[in-house]
C-alpha positions as CSV (number, residue, x, y, z in Angstrom):
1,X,197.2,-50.6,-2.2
2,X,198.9,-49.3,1.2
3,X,195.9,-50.1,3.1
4,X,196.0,-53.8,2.1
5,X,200.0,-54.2,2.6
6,X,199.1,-52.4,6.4
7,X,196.6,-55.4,6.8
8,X,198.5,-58.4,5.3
9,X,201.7,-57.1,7.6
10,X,199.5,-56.8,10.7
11,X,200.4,-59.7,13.3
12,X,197.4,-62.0,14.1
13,X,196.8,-61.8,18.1
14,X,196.5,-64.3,20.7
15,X,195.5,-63.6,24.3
16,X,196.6,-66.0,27.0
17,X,194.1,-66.8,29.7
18,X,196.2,-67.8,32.9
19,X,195.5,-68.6,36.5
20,X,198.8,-66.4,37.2
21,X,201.9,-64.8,35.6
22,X,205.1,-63.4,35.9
23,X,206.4,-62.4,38.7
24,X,204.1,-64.7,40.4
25,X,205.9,-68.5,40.5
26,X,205.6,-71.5,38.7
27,X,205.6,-74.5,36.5
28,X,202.7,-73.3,34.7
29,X,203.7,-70.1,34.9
30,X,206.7,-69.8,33.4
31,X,205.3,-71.6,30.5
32,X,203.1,-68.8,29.9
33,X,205.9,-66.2,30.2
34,X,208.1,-67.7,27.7
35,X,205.5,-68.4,25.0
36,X,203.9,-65.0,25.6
37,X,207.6,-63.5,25.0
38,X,208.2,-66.2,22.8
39,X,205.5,-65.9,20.4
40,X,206.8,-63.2,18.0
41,X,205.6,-63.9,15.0
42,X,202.3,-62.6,17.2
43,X,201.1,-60.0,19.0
44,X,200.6,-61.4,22.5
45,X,198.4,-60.1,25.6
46,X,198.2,-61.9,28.8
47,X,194.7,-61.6,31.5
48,X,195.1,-63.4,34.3
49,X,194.0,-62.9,38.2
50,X,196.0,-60.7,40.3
51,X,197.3,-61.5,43.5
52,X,198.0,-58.3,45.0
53,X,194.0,-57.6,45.7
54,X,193.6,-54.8,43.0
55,X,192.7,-55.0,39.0
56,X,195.3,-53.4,37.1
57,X,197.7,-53.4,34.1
58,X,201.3,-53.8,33.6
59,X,203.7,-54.4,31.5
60,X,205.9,-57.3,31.8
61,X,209.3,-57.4,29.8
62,X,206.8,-56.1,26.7
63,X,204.0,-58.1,27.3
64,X,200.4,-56.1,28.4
65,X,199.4,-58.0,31.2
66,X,196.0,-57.4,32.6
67,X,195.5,-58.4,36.4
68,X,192.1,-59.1,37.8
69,X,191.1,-59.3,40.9
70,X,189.5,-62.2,42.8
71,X,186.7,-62.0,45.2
72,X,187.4,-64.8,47.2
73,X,188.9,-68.2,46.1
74,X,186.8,-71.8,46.7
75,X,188.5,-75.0,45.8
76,X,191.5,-73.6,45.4
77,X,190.1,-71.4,42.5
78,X,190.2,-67.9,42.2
79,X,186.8,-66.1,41.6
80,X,185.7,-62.3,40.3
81,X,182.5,-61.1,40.4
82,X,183.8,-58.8,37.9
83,X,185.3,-61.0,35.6
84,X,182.9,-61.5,32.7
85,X,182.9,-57.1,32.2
86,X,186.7,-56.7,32.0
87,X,187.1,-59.5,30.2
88,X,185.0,-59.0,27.6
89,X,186.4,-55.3,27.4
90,X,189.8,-56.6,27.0
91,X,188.7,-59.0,24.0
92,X,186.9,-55.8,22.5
93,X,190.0,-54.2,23.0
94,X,192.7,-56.6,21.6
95,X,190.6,-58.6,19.0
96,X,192.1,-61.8,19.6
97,X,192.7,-63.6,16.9
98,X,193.0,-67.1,19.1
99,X,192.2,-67.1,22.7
100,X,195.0,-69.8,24.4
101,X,193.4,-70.9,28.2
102,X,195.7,-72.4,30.3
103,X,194.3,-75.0,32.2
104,X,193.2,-75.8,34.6
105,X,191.5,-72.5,35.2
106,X,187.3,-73.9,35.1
107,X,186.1,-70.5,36.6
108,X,187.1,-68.9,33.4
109,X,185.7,-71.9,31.1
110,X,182.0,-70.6,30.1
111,X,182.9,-66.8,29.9
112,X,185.8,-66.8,27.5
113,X,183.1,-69.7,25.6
114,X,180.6,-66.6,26.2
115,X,182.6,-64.5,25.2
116,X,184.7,-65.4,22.5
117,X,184.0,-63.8,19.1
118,X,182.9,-65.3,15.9
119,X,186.0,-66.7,14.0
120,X,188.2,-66.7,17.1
121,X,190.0,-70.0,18.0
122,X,190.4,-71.4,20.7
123,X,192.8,-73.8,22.3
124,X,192.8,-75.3,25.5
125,X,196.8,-75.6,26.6
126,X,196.3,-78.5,29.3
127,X,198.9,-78.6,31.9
128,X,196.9,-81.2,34.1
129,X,193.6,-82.7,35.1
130,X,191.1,-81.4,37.7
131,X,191.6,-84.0,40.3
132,X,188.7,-82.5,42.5
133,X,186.2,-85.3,43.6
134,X,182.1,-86.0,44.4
135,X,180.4,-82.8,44.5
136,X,183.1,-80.6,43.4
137,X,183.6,-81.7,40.0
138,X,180.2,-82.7,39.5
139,X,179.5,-78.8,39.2
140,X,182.8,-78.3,37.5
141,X,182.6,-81.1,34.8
142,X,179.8,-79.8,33.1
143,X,181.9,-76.6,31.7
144,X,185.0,-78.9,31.5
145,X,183.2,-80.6,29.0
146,X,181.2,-77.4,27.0
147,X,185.0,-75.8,26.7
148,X,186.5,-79.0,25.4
149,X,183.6,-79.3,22.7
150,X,184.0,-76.1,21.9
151,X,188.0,-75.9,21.3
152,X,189.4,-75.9,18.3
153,X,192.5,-77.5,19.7
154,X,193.8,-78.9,22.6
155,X,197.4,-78.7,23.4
156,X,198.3,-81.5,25.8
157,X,202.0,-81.1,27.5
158,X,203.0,-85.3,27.1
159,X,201.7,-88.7,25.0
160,X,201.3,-89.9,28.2
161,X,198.5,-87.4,29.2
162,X,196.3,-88.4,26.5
163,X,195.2,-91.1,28.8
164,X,191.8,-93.1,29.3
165,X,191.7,-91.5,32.9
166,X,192.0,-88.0,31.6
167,X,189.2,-86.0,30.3
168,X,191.0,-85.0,26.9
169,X,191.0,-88.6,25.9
170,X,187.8,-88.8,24.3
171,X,188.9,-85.5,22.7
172,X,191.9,-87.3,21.4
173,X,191.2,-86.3,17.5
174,X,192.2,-82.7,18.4
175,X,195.2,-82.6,20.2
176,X,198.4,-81.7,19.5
177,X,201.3,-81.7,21.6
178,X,203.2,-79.1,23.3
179,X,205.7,-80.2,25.8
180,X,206.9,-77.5,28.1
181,X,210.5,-76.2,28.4
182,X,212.6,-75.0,31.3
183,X,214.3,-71.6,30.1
184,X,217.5,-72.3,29.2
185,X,219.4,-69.1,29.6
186,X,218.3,-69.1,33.6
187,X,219.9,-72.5,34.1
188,X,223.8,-71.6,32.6
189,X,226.3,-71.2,34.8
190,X,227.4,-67.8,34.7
191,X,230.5,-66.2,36.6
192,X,230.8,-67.2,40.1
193,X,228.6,-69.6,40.1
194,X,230.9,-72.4,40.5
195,X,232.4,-70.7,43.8
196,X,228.7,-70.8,44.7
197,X,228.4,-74.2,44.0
198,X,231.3,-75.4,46.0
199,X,230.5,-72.8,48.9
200,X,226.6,-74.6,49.2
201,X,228.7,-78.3,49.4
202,X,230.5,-77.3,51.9
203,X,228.0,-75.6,53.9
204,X,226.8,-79.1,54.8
205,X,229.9,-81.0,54.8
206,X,230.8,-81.8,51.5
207,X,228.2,-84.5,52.0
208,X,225.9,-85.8,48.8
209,X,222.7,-83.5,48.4
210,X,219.0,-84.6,47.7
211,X,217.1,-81.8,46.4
212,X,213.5,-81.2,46.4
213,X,212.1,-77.7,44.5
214,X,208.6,-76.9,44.7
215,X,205.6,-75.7,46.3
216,X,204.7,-77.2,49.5
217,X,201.1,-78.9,48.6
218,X,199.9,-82.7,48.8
219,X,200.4,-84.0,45.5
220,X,204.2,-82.9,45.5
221,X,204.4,-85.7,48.0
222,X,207.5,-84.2,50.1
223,X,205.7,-85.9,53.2
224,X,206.8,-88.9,51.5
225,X,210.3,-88.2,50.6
226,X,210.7,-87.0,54.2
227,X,209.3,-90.9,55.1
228,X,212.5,-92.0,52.5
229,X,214.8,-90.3,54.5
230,X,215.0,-93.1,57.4
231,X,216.1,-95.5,54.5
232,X,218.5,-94.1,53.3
233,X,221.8,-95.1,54.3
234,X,224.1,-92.9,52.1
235,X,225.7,-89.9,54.4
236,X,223.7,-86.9,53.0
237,X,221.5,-84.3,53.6
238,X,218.2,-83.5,52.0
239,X,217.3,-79.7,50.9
240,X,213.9,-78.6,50.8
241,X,213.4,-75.1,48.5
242,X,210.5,-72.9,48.7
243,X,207.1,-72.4,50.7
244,X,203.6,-73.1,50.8
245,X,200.1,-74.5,52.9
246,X,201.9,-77.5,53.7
247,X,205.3,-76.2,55.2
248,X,204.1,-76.4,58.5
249,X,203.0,-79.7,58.6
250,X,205.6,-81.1,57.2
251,X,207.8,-79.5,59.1
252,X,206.4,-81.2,62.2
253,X,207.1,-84.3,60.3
254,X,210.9,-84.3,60.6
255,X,213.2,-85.5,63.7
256,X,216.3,-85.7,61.9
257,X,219.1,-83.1,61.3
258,X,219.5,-84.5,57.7
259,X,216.5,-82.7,56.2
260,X,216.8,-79.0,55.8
261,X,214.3,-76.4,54.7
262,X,215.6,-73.7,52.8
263,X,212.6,-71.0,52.8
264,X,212.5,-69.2,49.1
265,X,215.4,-69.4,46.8
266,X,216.1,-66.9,44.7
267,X,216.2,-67.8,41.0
268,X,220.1,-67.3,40.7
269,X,221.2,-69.1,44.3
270,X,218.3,-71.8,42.6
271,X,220.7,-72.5,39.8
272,X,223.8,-73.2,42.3
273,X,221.5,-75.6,44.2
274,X,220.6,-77.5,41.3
275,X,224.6,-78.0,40.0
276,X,225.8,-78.2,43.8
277,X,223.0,-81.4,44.4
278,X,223.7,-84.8,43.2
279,X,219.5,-86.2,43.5
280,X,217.1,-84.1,42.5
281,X,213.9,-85.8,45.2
282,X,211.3,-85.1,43.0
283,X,208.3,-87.1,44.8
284,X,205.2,-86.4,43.2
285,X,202.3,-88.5,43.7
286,X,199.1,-88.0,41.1
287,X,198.3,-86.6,37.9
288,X,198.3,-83.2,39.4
289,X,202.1,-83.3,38.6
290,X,201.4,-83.3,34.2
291,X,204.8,-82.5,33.3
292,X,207.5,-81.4,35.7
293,X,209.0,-78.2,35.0
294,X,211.1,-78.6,37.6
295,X,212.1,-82.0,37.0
296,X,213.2,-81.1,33.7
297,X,215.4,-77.8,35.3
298,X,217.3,-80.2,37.5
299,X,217.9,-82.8,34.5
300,X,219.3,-80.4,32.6
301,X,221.8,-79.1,35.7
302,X,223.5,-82.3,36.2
303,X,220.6,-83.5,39.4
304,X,219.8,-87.3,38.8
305,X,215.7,-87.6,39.0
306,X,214.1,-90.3,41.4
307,X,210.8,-90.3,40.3
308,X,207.7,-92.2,41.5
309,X,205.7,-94.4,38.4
310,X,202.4,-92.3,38.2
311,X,200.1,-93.7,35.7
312,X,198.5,-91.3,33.2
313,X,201.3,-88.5,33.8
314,X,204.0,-87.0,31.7
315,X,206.4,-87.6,34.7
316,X,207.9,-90.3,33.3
317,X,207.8,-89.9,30.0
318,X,210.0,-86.6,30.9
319,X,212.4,-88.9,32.5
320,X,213.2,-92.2,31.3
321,X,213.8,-94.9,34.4
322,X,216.9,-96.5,33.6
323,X,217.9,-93.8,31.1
324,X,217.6,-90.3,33.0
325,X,216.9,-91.4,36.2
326,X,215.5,-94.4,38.9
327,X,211.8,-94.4,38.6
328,X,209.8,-96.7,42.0
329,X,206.4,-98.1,42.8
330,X,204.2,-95.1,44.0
331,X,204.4,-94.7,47.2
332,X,206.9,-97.3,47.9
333,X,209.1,-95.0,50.3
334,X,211.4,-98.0,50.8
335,X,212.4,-98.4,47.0
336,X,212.5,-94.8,46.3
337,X,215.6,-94.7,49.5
338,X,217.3,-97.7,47.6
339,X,216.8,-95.5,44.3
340,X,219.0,-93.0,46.2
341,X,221.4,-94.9,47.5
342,X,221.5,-96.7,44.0
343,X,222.6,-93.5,42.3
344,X,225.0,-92.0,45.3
345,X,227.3,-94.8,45.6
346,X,227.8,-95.6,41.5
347,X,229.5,-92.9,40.1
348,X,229.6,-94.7,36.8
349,X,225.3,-95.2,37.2
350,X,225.4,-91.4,38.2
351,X,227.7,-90.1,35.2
352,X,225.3,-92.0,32.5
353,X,222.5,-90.3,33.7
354,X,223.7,-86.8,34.1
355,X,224.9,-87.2,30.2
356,X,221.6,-88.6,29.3
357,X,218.9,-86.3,31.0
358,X,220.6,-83.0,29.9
359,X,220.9,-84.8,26.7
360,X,217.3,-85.2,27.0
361,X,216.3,-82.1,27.9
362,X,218.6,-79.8,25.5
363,X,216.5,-81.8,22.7
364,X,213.1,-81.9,23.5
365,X,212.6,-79.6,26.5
366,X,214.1,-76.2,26.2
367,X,211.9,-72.9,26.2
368,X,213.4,-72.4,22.5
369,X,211.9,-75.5,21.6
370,X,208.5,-75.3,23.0
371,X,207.9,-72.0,21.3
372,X,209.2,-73.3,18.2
373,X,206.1,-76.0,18.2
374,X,203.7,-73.9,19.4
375,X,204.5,-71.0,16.9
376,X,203.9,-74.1,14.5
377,X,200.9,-75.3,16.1
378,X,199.1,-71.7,16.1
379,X,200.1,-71.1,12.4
380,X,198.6,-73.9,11.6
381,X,195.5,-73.5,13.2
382,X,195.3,-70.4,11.7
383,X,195.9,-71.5,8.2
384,X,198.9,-69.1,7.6
């Protein structure tokens, strides 16, 4: 009779499959840290590649966190030789009871397929397309396709996603959806953060601020809010947070003192930006851009979007145009400057929209929130 109240009081076990984790940064990163901390009617384990060079374990704020790592990287995918072995080690190990793949990660499609045991679910937690063309996805499609067959569920971040353009769409009878969340107890003000605030405004003059947070690569299209700049006509400055491939370059692309580059921002001086800026210049330009986890961090700390329309992306279903924020014609550098100086010189047009998108966001987009559904989603698909 103890042996069978042990089992019944045994939490079922789901291992996350991520590009990344915690520390490392990200949209689709921090997604995976909250619902791995989240998650505790569960037990969760995290594998993921490392990004130090070495395969090792570590334990992240209670999580197990097994780091593999890569070879080399092709396509801007990470690849182990090794993989397969210490993978299926770790599923012997844990005994997953669902096996959650954040995607897109296509290296890792056929193994954990290979791999995965009789009875295990999986779901397929689809943060964006594969927007790799001609030969590249030709190779990749194939397992695209085999994993999507083969999940149970697929868990896709926004309505809007579930788009003819999208390979989920013809999968449409098996998803659910899981919109992310920012986590809300990073975003609060906490003491001293107003002084902050006021000391970052009047750093540049008390002037209004554009913000843009993000990694510096294409599809975040900061080349093209750089373009906006010479249209605007409001006095401000624009603020460029964090790094990447594209830094350089874009870099060589400004001539103005208006646009500043501010290197990496730590996650509490982050929070000041985000309350000291009036526009948050998020510029995105594909389907590569799902969601926004950023967009829905500086909605929620008073920084009016100005989106671009992207067809097929949860980008503007995360911000409403005319609700949350000024949504333009892609590309359209001209409009998305006049979206700017719409929202800097109303106060009244400003005001609405700071009510409305944190509005938004505390409702539908919170960390608290997301876990909730998904705790839902994976009770359900375990029948419990």
């Amino acid at each position: 009779m103890r042996i069978n109240s042990k089992i019944k009081n045994m939490k079922n076990k789901i291992l996350h499959v991520c590009k990344y984790y915690s520390p490392d940064e990200g949209g689709i990163e921090t997604v995976a840290k909250y619902l791995a901390e989240g998650l505790k009617e569960f037990e969760n384990v995290v594998v993921c590649f490392s990004t130090d060079g070495r395969s090792h374990i570590d334990i992240v704020n209670g999580i197990e966190v097994h780091r593999i790592a890569p070879l080399f990287k092709a396509f801007s995918q990470d690849v182990s030789v090794s993989y397969m072995f210490r993978l299926k080690r770790i599923i012997r190990q844990v005994k997953p009871d669902v096996i959650n793949i954040h995607c897109p990660n296509p290296f890792v499609y056929p193994i954990v397929m290979l791999l995965a045991p009789k009875g295990c679910k999986i779901v397929m937690l689809w943060h964006a397309d594969i927007l790799a063309k001609g030969i590249v996805y030709k190779l990749i499609k194939p397992f695209e396709t085999m994993a999507l067959n083969r999940a149970d569920r697929v868990f896709a971040t926004s309505p809007l996603y579930i788009h003819p353009s999208s390979p989920i769409y013809k999968f449409r009878d098996k998803i659910d959806i899981l919109p992310n969340g920012m986590i809300e107890d990073n975003l609060r003000l906490r003491d001293g953060d107003q002084e902050k605030v006021e000391e970052i405004r009047k750093r540049y003059g008390n002037r209004n601020l554009i913000l843009f947070v993000g990694r510096h690569i294409s599809y975040k299209g900061i080349d093209y809010l750089i373009k906006a700049d010479q249209y605007i006509k409001s006095d401000c400055r624009i603020l460029i947070a964090g790094r990447g491939p594209q830094t350089k370059y874009l870099k060589s692309l400004v001539h103005t003192d208006r646009i500043i580059f501010l290197g990496k921002v730590s996650d509490d001086d982050l929070r000041c930006y985000y309350y000291a800026a009036d526009v948050f210049g998020f510029a995105s330009i594909n389907k590569a851009e799902a969601f926004g986890v950023a967009l829905i961090e500086a909605m929620y700390c008073n920084c009016v979007p100005v989106t671009f329309h992207i067809e097929g992306s949860g980008v503007n279903w995360v911000s409403q145009n005319g609700v949350t924020g000024e949504e333009v014609p892609l590309y359209d550098v001209k409009a998305y400057a006049h979206a700017v100086d719409k929202i800097l010189t109303d106060d009244e047009l400003k005001n609405r929209y700071i009510g409305n998108a944190r509005k938004r966001v505390v409702e539908n987009f919170t960390d608290t929130i997301s876990v909730e559904t998904a705790n839902r989603l994976f009770k359900k698909l375990l029948g419990l």
